[in-house]
Structures are given as structure tokens and as C-alpha cells.
C-alpha positions in Angstrom: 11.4 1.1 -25.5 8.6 3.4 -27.0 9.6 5.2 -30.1 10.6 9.0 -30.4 7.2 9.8 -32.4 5.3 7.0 -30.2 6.5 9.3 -26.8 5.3 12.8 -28.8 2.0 11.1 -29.7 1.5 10.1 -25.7 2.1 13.5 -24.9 0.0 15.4 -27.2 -2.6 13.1 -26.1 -1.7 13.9 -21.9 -2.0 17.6 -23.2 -5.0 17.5 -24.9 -6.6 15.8 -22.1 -5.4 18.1 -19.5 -6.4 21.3 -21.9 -10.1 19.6 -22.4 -10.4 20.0 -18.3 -8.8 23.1 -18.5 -11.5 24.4 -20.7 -14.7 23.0 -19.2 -13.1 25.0 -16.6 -12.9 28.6 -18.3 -16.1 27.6 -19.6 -18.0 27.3 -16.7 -19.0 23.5 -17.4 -17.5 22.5 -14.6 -15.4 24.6 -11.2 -12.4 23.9 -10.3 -13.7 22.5 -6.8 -15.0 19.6 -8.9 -11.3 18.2 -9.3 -11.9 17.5 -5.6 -14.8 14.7 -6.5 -13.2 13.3 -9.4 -10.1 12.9 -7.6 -12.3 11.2 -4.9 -13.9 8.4 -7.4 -10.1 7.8 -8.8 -9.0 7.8 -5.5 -11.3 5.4 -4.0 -12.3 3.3 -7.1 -10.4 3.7 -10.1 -6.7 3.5 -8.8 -7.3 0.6 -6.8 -8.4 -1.5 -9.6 -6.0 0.1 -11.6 -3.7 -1.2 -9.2 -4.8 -4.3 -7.4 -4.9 -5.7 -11.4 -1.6 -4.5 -12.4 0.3 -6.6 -9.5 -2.3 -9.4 -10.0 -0.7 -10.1 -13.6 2.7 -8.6 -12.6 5.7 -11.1 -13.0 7.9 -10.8 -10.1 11.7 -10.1 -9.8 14.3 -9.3 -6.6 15.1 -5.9 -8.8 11.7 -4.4 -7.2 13.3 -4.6 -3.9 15.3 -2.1 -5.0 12.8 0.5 -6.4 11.7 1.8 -3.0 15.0 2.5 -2.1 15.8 4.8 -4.6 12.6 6.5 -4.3 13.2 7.1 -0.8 16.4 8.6 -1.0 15.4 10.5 -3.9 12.7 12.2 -2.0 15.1 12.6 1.1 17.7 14.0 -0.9 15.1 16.3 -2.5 13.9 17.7 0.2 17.2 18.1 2.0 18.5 20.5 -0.9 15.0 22.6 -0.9 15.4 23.1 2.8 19.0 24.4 2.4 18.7 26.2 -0.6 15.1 27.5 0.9 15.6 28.3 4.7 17.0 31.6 5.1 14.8 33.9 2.5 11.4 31.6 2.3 8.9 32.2 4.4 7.8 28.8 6.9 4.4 28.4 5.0 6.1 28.3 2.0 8.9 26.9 2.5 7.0 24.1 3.7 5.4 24.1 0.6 8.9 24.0 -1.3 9.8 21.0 0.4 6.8 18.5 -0.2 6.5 19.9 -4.1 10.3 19.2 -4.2 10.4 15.9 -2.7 6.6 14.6 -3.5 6.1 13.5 -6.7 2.9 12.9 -9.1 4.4 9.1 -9.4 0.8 7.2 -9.3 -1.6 9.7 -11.1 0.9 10.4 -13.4 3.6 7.9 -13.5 1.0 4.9 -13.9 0.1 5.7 -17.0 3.0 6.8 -19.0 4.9 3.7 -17.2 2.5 1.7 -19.1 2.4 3.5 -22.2 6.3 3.8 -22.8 7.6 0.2 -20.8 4.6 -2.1 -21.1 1.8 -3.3 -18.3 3.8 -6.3 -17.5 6.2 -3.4 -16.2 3.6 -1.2 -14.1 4.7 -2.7 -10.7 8.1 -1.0 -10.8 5.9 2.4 -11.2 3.5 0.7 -8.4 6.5 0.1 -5.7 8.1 3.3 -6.4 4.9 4.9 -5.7 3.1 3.2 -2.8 6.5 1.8 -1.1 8.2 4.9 -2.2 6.3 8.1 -2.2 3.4 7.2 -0.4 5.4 6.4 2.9 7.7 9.4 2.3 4.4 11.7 2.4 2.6 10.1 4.9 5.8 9.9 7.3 8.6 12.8 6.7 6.0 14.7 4.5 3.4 15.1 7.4 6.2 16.2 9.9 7.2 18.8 7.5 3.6 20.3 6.7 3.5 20.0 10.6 6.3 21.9 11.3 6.1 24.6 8.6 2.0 25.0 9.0 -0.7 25.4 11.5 -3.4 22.9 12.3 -6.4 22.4 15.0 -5.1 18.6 15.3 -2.9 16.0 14.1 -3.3 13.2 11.4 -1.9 10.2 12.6 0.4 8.9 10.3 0.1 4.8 10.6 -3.5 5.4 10.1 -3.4 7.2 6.9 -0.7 5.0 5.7 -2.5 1.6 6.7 -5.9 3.1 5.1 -4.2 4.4 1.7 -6.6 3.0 -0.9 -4.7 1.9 -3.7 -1.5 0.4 -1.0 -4.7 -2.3 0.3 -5.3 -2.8 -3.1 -1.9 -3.7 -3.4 -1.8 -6.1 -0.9 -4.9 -7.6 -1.5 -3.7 -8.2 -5.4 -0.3 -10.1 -3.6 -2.8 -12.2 -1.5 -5.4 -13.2 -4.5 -2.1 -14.1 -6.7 -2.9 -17.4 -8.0 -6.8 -17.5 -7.1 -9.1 -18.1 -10.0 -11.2 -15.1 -9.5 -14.4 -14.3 -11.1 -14.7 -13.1 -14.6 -17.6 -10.8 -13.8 -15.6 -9.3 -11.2 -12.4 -9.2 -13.3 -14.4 -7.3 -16.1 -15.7 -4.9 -13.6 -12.5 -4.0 -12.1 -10.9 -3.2 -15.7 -14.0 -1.0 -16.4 -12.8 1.0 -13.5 -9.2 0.5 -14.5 -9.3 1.7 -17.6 -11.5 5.3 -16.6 -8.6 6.1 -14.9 -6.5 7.1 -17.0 -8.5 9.8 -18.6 -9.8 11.0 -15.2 -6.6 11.8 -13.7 -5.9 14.1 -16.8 -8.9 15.9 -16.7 -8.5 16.6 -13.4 -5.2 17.8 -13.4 -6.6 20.5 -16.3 -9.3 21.7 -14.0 -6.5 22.2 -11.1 -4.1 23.8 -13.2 -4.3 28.2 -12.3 -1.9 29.8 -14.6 -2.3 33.0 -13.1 -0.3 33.3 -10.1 2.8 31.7 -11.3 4.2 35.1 -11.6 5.4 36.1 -8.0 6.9 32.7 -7.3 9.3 33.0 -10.6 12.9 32.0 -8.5 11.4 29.7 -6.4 9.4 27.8 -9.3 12.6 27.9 -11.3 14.8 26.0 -8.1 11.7 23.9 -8.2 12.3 22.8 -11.3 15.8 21.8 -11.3 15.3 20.1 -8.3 12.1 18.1 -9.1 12.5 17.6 -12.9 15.9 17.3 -13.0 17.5 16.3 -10.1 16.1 12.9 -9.3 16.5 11.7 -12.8 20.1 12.6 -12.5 20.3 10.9 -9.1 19.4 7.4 -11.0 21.7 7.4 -13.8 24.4 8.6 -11.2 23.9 5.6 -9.1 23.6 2.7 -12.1 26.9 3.3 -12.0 27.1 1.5 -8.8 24.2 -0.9 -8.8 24.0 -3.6 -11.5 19.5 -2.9 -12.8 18.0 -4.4 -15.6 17.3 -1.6 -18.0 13.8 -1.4 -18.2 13.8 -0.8 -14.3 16.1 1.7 -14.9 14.0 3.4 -17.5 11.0 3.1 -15.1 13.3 4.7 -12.1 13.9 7.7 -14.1 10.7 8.5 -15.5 9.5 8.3 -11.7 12.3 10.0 -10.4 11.9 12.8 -12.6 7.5 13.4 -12.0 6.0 16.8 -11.4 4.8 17.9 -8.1 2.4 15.7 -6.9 -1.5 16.8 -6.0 -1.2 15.6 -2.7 0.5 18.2 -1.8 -2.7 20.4 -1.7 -4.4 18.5 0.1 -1.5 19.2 2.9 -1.1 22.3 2.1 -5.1 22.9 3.0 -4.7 20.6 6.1 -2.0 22.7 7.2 -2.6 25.5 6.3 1.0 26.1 3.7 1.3 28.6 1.0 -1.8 28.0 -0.9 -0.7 30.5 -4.1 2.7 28.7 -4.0 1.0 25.0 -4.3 -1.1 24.9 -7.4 1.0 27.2 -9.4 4.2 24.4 -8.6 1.6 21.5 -9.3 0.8 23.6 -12.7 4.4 24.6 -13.4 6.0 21.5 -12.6 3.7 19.8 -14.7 3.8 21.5 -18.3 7.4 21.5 -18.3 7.3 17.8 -17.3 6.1 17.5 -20.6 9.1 18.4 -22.4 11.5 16.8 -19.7 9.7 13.1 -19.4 10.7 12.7 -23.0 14.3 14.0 -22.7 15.1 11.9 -20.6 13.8 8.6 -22.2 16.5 10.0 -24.8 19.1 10.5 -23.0 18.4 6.8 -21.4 17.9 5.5 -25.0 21.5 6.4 -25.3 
């Protein structure tokens, strides 16, 4: 378990990181539109090296079976409560909204790296089935219906398709099929080249995304948002160890998942489908500074 000044350290440095994006921003170096690119080149290149090398050198246990599971019914549960709390005084786009930054979490981006920087590499694959077995079916199954439901769009996406072209999930599987093939160094080299840019990438880009400015008129709903996304899951976890017998560093890992800001996928929904576009980023923004102080709260609270 990382230390209490280790954690602070990793955070100052995710905050500095975000803040230098932030400013090329406000100082014209780069637009905000530019996220869209970098996220592109993480998307298609970084993450899945990022990936396909973290299960490659993974060691494998029966306690991952488990981690889906919980993510699942996390998100479920999530977006149950934001539909019933949110229903009967949201408006549909935004509601909508409220439902897949409640349920949705930044778990890859995100929880990748300060998985690895608080529980170890070796321990990366618990973030990596949380995320692609976990979140990534949840949005690209429950989360499309809702964005379909509360938006408007010319045409659907079909769901299997997205889901069976996902990037970083075939990078995934093609790690599980390589296990125990003597690959090339060259090639092993190249992929942690890419592996190791992502890290920083993801950071800056979440800094150029980030548009403090219309937090303001979304105040109650951010602040449901909150409890429900930061505090909820995380709560969910440690309520349910109770019950089921997991090692502690995958209960550690479960929490800090469980408990990740508003993922950026959810603009890309929210564009497709036309959802509450001032409600989106400012919950991605929101969601994500106070993650901050809560991602290291509740590694105490674990560590006791």
C-alpha cells in the first residue's frame, strides 16, 4: 500500500499535469478541440499497449472473475439512484446526462494509472477487468440505450460493433492469446514507448477539457453527482466485503475504481446524442478535482 505522502506526491503530480493542459489552453497554445486528437492517439495507440502489456505480465488469480461483477452492479446501481432521484425535475437531455456521468466512470484514463502507482503493475489487470469487462460493456450496452432514450440522433450505433471494435478490449485479448509467446524485443520496446506516453497524455488532455465556467447553474445536480459517483460506489465495496471473502489489494483496487470521476466518454455520447452539453464537461470537470481529495480518502479509510 502506497504511503500517505507517496498518494499526495501522485496527486500533486496528476494536478500539475492536468493544470499544464489547462494553461496551454488559456494560452492559446493549443484549443480545446485538440483534446479530441490526443484522445484519438491514446485511444488508438497508447492505451492498447498500455494494456495489451499490462495483462501480458499479469499473474492470474479466480479473484478477477469477480471484478466485473462489482463494477457492473455498481454502475447499475448508480444509475438507478440518478434516475430516481433525477426524473421528476431534470430535464430528458440532461437527465440523460446525469445518468451516464453517474454510472460511467473515468476507470481506464484515470484508474490505469493511479492503479499502478498506488498497488503495483503486477496489479493493473484488476483496474484492466473492472474497466473493459466492467465499464466498457456497461456504456456500450445500458449506457447507449440511455443516451438513446434521453437524446436525439439521425441513426443508431450498434452496440456489438462498438463493443467488439473497442481498441484497448482487442488488445486485451490479444495479450491473453500471446501469453507465453516469446515475442520480439524490438516490438516489446516499441509498445512500452507507447505505453509509457500514456500516462502523461491522458492528463493533459483532461486539463485542456476541463471549462470551469459553467459549473454554476448545475450547483444541486453536480452536488447529487458527487455523492453518488465519488462516494457511493466506494461505499458499495466496502459494504459488500462484508459478504464476499477478496484479497486486499483487490479490494483496494475495487474502491479506487468504484469511486472514479465521470468518465470522458460520456461527451462523446452526449455529442452523438445530442444530451446536455453544458451539463457534461462541467460534471467531467467537477467530478474530477474533487476526485482528487476523495481518491486519497478513501485509500485511508481502506488502510484502516
Amino acid at each position: 500500500m502506497i504511503k500517505a505522502a507517496e498518494l499526495i506526491t501522485l496527486i500533486l503530480a496528476i494536478l500539475l499535469i492536468i493544470a499544464l493542459g489547462f494553461l496551454a489552453k488559456k494560452a492559446k497554445l493549443l484549443q480545446k478541440e485538440d483534446a479530441q486528437k490526443i484522445n484519438e492517439i491514446i485511444f488508438y495507440f497508447t492505451l492498447p499497449a498500455f494494456v495489451f502489456l499490462a495483462i501480458l505480465k499479469a499473474h492470474l488469480d479466480l479473484s478477477l472473475v469477480l471484478i466485473p461483477i462489482f463494477a457492473l452492479a455498481i454502475s447499475l446501481i448508480s444509475a438507478g439512484i440518478a434516475f430516481a432521484v433525477g426524473r421528476n425535475w431534470v430535464a430528458p437531455a440532461t437527465l440523460g446526462g446525469f445518468i451516464l456521468a453517474s454510472s460511467v466512470g473515468n476507470t481506464g484514463y484515470l484508474g490505469f494509472p493511479i492503479t499502478r502507482e498506488i498497488f503495483g503493475e503486477a496489479n493493473v489487470i484488476k483496474a484492466v477487468f473492472y474497466d473493459h469487462l466492467g465499464t466498457v460493456v456497461f456504456i456500450f450496452t445500458l449506457g447507449l440505450l440511455v443516451a438513446e432514450t434521453y437524446g436525439e440522433s439521425n441513426g443508431k450505433i450498434s452496440r456489438l460493433k462498438e463493443l467488439l471494435t473497442f481498441p484497448p478490449l482487442l488488445a486485451m485479448i490479444a495479450a491473453f492469446l500471446l501469453r507465453g509467446v516469446v515475442l520480439p524485443a524490438f516490438l516489446l520496446t516499441s509498445l512500452k514507448y507507447l505505453s509509457d506516453a500514456t500516462i502523461p497524455l491522458i492528463m493533459f488532455s483532461l486539463g485542456l477539457t476541463l471549462e470551469p465556467g459553467k459549473a454554476g447553474k448545475y450547483k444541486l445536480i453536480l452536488f447529487l453527482l458527487i455523492l453518488i459517483k465519488l462516494f457511493l460506489g466506494p461505499a458499495l465495496v466496502i459494504m459488500s466485503s462484508k459478504f464476499v471473502s477478496l484479497p486486499p489489494v483487490t479490494l483496494g483496487v475495487l474502491i479506487l475504481e468504484a469511486g472514479m470521476p465521470t468518465a470522458l466518454i460520456s461527451l462523446v455520447f452526449g455529442l452523438r446524442y445530442k444530451l446536455d452539453m453544458d451539463f457534461l464537461p462541467a460534471a467531467i470537470m467537477v467530478t474530477t478535482l474533487v476526485s482528487m481529495v476523495t481518491i486519497p480518502l478513501w485509500q485511508v479509510v481502506l488502510s484502516r
